[in-house]
N, C-alpha and C positions, 0 to 999 in steps of 0.2 A: 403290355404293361397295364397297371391300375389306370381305371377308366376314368375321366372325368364327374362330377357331376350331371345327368338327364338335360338333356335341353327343357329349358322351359315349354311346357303344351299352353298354347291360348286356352284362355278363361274361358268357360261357362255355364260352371254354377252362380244362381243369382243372377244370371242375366235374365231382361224383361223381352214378352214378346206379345205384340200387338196381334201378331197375325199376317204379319209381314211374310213376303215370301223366301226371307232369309231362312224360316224355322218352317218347310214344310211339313214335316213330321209330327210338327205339334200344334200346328193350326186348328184350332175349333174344325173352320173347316174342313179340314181334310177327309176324305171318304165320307162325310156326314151325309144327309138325305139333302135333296134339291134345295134350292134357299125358297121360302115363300113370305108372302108381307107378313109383320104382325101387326096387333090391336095392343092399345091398352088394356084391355080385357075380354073378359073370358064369356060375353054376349050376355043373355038371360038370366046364366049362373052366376054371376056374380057374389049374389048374397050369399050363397052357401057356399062355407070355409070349405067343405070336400067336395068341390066342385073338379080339379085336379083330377081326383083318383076314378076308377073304371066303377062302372054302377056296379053294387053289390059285392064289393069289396071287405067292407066290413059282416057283411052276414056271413061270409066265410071261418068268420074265429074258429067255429069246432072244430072244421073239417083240418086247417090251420094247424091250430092246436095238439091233435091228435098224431099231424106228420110232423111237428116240430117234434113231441117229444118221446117220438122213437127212432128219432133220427140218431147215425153215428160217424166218430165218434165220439160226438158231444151232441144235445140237443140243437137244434138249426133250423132253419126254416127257408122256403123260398116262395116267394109271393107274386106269381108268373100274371103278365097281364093288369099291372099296378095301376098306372095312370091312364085316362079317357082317352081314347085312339085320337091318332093325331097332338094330342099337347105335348108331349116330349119330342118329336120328330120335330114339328109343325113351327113349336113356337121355344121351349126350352132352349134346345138346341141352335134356335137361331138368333136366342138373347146371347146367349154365351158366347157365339162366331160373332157376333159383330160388338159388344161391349167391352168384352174381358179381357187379361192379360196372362200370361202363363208364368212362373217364374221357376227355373229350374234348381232340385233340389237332390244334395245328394250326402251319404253318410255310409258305413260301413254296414246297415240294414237297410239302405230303398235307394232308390233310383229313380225321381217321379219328376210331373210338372206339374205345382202346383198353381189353382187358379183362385177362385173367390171364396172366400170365407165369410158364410150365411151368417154365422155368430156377430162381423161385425158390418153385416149389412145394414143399418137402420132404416124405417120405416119415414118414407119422404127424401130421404138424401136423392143427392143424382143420380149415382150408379141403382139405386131400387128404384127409380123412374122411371128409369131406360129398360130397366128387368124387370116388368112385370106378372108375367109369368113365372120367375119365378121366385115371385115375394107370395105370389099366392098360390105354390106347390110348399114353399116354407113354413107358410100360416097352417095349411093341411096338413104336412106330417106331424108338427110340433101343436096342432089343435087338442084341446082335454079329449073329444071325440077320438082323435088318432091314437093315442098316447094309450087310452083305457085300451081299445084294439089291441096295441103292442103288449101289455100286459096280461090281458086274455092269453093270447097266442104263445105266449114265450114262459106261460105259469107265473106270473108274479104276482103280487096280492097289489089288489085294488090301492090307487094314490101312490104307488111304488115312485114313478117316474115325473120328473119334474119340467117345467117347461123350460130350462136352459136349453136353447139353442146352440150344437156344436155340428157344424156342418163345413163341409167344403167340395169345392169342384176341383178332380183330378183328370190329370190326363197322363196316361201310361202308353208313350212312344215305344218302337222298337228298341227294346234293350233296358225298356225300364221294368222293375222290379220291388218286392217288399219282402223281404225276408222273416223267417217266424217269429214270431211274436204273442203274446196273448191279450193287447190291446189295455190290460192295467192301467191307467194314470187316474188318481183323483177317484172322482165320484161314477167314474162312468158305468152305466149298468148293462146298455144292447147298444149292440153294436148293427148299425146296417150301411148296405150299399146298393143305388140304386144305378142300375148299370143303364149306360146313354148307349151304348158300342152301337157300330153299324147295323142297320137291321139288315138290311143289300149289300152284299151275300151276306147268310147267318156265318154267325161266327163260332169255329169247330174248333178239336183240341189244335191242329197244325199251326193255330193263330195262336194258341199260348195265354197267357190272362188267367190263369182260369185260379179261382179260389181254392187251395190249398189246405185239407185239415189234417192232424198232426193228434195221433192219439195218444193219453197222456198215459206213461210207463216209469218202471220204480227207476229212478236214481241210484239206489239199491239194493238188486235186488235180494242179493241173501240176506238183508235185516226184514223183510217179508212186507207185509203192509206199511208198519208205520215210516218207510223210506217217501220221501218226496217225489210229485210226481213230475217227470219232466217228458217237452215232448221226444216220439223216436226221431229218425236220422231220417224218415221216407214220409211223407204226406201217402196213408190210408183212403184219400177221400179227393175228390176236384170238384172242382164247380163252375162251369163256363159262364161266362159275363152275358149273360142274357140277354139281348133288348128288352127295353119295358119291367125288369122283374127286379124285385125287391130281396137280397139276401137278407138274414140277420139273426143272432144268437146274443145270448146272452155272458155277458165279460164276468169271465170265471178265475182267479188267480189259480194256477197252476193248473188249468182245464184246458180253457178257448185258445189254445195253439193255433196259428193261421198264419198262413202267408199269398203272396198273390207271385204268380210263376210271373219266369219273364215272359214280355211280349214279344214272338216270334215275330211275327208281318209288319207291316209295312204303317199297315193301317191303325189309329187309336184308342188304346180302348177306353174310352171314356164315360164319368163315374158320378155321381154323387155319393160323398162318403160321411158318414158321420157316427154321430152317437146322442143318445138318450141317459140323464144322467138321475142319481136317484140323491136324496136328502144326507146318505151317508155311504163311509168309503167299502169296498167289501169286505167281507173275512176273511184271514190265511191270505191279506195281500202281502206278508211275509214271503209267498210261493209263489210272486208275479215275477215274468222274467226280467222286469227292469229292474225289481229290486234283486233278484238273482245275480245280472249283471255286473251290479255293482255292490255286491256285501260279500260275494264270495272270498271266501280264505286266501290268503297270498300264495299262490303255488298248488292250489287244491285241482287245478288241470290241468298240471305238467304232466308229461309221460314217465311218470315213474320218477323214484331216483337215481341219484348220478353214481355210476358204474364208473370204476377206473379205469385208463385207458393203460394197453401194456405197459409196461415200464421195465427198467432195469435195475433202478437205484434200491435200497432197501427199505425205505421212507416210502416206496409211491410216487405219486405226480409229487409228494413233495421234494423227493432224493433225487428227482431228473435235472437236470441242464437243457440249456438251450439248444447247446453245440452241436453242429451238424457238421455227422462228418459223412466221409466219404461215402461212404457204405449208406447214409441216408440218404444222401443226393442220388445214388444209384438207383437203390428203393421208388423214392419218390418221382425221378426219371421215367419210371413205366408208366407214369399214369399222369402226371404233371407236366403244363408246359416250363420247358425249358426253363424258358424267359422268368419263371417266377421260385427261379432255385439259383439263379446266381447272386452275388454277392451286392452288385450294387443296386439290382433292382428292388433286393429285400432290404436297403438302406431305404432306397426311395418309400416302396408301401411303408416301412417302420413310421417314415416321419410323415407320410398321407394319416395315417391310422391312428395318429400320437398328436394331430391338431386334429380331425375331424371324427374322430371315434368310431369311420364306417369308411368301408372302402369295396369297389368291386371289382372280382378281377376277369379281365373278359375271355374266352377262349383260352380255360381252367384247364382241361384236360387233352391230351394229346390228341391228332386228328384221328389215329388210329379207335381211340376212345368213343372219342365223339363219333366216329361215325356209326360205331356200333349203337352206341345211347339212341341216335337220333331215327337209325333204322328200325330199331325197335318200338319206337316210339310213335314213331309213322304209320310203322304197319299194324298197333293198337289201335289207334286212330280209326284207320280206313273199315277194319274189321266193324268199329262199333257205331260207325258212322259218323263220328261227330267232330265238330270245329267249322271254320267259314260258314255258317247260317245251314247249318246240320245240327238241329236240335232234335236231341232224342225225348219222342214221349213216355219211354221206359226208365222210370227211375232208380232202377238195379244195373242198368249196362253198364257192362265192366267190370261187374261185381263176380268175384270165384269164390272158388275153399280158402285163398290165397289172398287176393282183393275184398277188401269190405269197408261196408260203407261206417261211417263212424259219424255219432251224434253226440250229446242231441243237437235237433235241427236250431235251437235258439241261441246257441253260442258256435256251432260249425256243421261242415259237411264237407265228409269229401272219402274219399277210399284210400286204405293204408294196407300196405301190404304187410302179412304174415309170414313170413318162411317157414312158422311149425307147424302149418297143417297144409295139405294136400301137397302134389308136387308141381314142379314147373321146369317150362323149359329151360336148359342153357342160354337159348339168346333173351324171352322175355326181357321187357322191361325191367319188371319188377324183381327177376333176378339181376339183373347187371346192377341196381341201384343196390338191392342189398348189399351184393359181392363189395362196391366200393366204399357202403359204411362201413365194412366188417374190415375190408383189408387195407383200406388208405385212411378213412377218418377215424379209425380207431386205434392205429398204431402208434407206434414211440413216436419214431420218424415224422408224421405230422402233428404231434403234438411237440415237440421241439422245433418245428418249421413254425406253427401258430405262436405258439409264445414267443418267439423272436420276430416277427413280423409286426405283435400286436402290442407288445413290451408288455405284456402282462403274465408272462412264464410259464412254464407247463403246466396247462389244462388239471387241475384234481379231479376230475371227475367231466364223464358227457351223458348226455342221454338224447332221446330224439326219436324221428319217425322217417317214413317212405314213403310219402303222399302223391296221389295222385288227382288234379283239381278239372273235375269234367265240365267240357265247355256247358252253358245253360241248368247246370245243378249247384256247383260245388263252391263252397269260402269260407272264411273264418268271420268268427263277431270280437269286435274289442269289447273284455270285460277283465273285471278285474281277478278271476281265477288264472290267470295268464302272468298276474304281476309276480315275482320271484324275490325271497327274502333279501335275496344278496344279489349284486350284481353278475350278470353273466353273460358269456358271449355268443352269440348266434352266428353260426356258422352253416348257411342255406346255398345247398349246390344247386342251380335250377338247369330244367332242360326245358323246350318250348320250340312250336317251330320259327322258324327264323336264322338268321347268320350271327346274332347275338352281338351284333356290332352295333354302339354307339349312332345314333341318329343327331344330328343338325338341325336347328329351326332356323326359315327360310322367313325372315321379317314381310317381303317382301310381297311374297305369296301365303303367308299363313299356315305355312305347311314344313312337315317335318320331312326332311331329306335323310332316305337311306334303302337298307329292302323292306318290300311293303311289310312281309309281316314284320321287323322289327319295328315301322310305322307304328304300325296298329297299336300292338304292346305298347310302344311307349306312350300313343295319346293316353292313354289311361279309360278309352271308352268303353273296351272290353274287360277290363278288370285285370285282376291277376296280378297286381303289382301287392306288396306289402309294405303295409304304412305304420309308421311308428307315432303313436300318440303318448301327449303326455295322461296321467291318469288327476281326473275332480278329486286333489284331495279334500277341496269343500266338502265333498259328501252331495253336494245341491241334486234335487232328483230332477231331472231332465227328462223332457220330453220326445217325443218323433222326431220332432224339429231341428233338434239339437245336430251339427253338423259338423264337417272340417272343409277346408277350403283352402285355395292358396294361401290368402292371410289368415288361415286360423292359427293362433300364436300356442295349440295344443299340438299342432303337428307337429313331429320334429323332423321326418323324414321319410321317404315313399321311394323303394325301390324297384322300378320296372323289371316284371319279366322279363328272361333275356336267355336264348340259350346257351348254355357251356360257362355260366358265369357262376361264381364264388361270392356270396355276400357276405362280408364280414361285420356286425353289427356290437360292439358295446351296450350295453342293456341295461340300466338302474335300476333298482326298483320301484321307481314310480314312473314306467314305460311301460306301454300297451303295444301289443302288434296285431294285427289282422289280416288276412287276405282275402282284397278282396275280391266279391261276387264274379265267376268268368263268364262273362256272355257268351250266348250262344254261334254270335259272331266272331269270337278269337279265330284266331287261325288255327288252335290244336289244343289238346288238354295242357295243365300247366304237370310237370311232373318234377319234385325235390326229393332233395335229401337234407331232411330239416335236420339241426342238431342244436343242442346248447352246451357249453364247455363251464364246468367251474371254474373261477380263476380267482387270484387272489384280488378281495379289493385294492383302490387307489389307496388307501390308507397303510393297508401291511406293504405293499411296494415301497411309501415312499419311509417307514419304520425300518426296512432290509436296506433301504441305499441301494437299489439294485442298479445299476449304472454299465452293464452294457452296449458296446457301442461294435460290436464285429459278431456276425452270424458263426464265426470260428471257435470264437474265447470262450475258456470256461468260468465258469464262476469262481 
């Protein structure tokens, strides 16, 4: 039957951490270099603000200059060997292990711990007492000396760059992540990062981190140039987090595409990250993707529009009925459990579905089904290597004539399958998932089963995709091209590995009881659950920061992957969904059958009197 509500997952975003051995994964210390004493300063050098950085540092501009701006696919730079040997190992690294705190932060784009922020560090408090080092690596980057540097190097005209301080300390644990972005807010002009990561062992692609650039392509393309440029679906370009070295490019609206992959291993990769800000805001920040986000057209990234689904009546989904008769029950017997085609149990979801507007139905499809789905599924899997900490460093795997990847990277990613071009086998995936949009979710028979289940009557129309979400690539972003003029229903069949059953939290132990992978899935640590937000109709522009969380009163609802389950979702128009980011650590890829049904509003329902109350009756 219809599932309960998810056990609750223990909290932990926004929780604090000292450094305590509860969070070793995000310990300053962890994998960092040996601990050694520090000073309150920096010996002889003192008086000189660039005392920090590696000698002859600054004489490098030309050379600088020259590879930043033939660099692709945006102008870049990378500043190898930044600070004087020894002071980022020595002493940085060991103000920040033994002062700081991490706080964990998470949104449908990042995954991170944040720690101190240089902006509101002031000069004399205690916490800059205790950090010396590195009040005077802050005084050097953001010195007029630096600053004029950064402008040299990155082409900007002289005085460009102001001395607002916007910096902070990050630390990117196993599984943490940022997804693309072009770093827009405000005034900001260059963007850099100065990477702490372990120097013992160097850190390679198999550790993951690595800087991400994302070349910017038409919107579209048959209006030729003057289409907007957004980024593609595949980062062009990586960048490993260096020890000692300094990234950084200038913040471009509709350019500087970026994102930071996840981090595979074990170990931290940890960052100084910030930005340099100019006197005024850029040009065409119309084209940044935060304001993209959020000014997009209500429905301008739906899949197309709503196609009818078969019918009998002469009206369309409007001339259909509820009634299920025999001959449907039969029909949807082949592919449907039992249990969710007899009479009382479609009483029970009617009234689950008629107070909570969502409901899941678990082990959807018959075992016969399932086991085909799931074999299938598996054996994609194993082919392409990826799920339980099987991260691919290919960002096409999976991809055919048939599979492909769909962008852009700033609002999703993930691979959708085609059936009009090339061919495929019988058993694939991706053909069994079409075959059962085509012949179960798009016929009369469930669309008289949906309406009577959801009291909202035969479907007028559906539309939808076959996606496939690969563990350590693949998600959706909440924005507002997703929000939908008129209310409609989401109807998401998910497959996943796992037994798709319902998990238990265990007060006791802290731990959710049931099989591991449906564990996994459900803490929500690997991703892949879909979350339902409410949407800012303030308009208020929001920053990185901006979050949801158990008490964030924008969520309205967060369905865990689950396989062989039916999500049935009600959808207003001022609803957002996203799925999110799947780590590299899921157990399998996440693979549905997304769809959305037209259906009549609450309003013309309650104008018809539709009243209803037997899966038999006709209207």
């Amino acid at each position: 039957m219809a599932s309960d509500p998810p056990a609750k997952r223990p909290r932990t975003d926004g929780e604090e951490d000292g450094g305590s051995s509860d969070s070793p994964a995000v310990r300053w210390a962890d994998g960092g270099p040996p601990a050694k004493t520090t000073t309150n300063g920096l010996g002889d050098d003192d008086g000189d603000v660039l005392a920090p950085l590696a000698p002859g540092v600054l004489d490098r501009s030309a050379e600088l200059a020259a590879s930043y701006k033939s660099a692709t696919p945006y102008p870049h730079g990378m500043i190898k060997g930044f600070c004087r040997e020894g002071f980022l190992a020595d002493e940085i690294l060991e103000e920040l292990k033994q002062n700081s705190k991490v706080k964990f932060k998470e949104t449908d784009l990042f995954r991170v711990y944040q720690s101190i922020d240089l902006g509101n560090l002031s000069e004399g408090s205690e916490l800059a007492l205790q950090m010396p080092a590195l009040m005077k690596l802050k005084r050097a980057i953001y010195s007029p000396e630096y600053r004029a540097f950064v402008e040299r190097v990155t082409g900007l005209e002289a005085g460009t760059l102001t001395d607002e301080v916007d910096c902070a300390a990050n630390c990117h644990a196993k599984g943490c992540h940022l997804l693309c972005h072009d770093d827009v807010i405000g005034n900001r002009k260059v963007s850099y990062i100065i990477y702490l990561t372990d120097p013992e062992p160097t850190w390679t692609d198999v550790d993951g981190g690595r800087l991400e650039l994302y070349e910017a392509v038409a919107e579209n393309p048959e209006i030729g140039e003057s289409s907007r440029r957004v980024p593609g679906a595949l980062p062009v370009k990586t960048i490993l987090p260096e020890f000692n070295a300094m990234a950084c490019f200038e913040v471009r609206p509709g350019v500087s595409f970026h994102s930071v992959q996840e981090v595979f291993c074990d170990r931290p990769r940890l960052s100084l990250q910030g930005w340099y800000h100019s006197k005024e805001a850029p040009r065409e920040v119309e084209n940044a993707t935060l304001q993209r986000l959020k000014s997009t057209d209500k429905g301008e990234d739906m899949e197309g529009a709503f196609e009818p689904l078969e019918t009998t009546g002469e009206k369309g989904g409007e001339g259909e009925t509820n009634q299920l008769s025999e001959e449907d029950r039969s029909f949807l017997g082949n592919y449907i459990n039992a249990a969710y085609l007899s009479n009382q149990s479609m009483e029970e979801m009617r009234e689950r579905f008629e107070e909570e507007s969502s409901i899941q139905l678990r082990h959807f499809l018959i075992d016969e089904w399932n086991a085909k789905m799931s074999g299938a599924f598996a054996k994609e899997d194993a082919r392409d290597n990826l799920g339980k900490d099987r991260p691919s460093l290919n960002y096409n795997v999976g991809t055919s004539n048939r599979w492909k990847a769909v962008g852009p990277a700033h609002k999703q990613r993930f691979l959708q399958y085609d059936p009009k071009e090339g061919t495929a086998e019988d058993c694939d995936a991706g053909h069994y998932l079409h075959f059962l949009r085509q012949t179960v979710f798009q016929s009369t028979a469930f669309g008289r089963w949906l309406g009577w289940i959801t009291s909202l009557g035969f479907p007028l129309g559906h539309r939808g995709r076959v996606r496939r979400f690969r563990p350590g690539l693949d998600y959706t972003v909440a924005h507002y091209g997703v929000l939908t003029i008129h209310a409609v229903l989401d109807a998401t069949l998910c497959f996943c590995a796992g037994e798709g059953k319902q998990c238990s939290f265990d007060e006791e132990t802290n731990e959710l009881i049931g099989s591991d992978d449906d564990a996994i899935w459900e803490s929500g640590d690997v991703g892949g659950f879909e979350c339902y937000i409410a949407a800012d109709e303030g308009g208020e522009e929001q920053g990185p920061d901006a979050e949801y969380d158990e008490e964030d009163d924008t969520k309205l609802l967060s369905v865990s992957a689950s396989n062989n389950t039916l999500s049935l979702v009600y959808r207003d128009p001022g609803t957002m969904r996203f799925v999110k980011y799947v780590g590299a650590g899921a157990p399998s890829s996440r693979w549905d059958v997304a769809l959305e049904y037209n259906v009549k509003s609450d309003e013309s329902d309650d104008e018809e009197g539709g009243d209803e109350t037997d899966p038999n009756k006709t209207k």
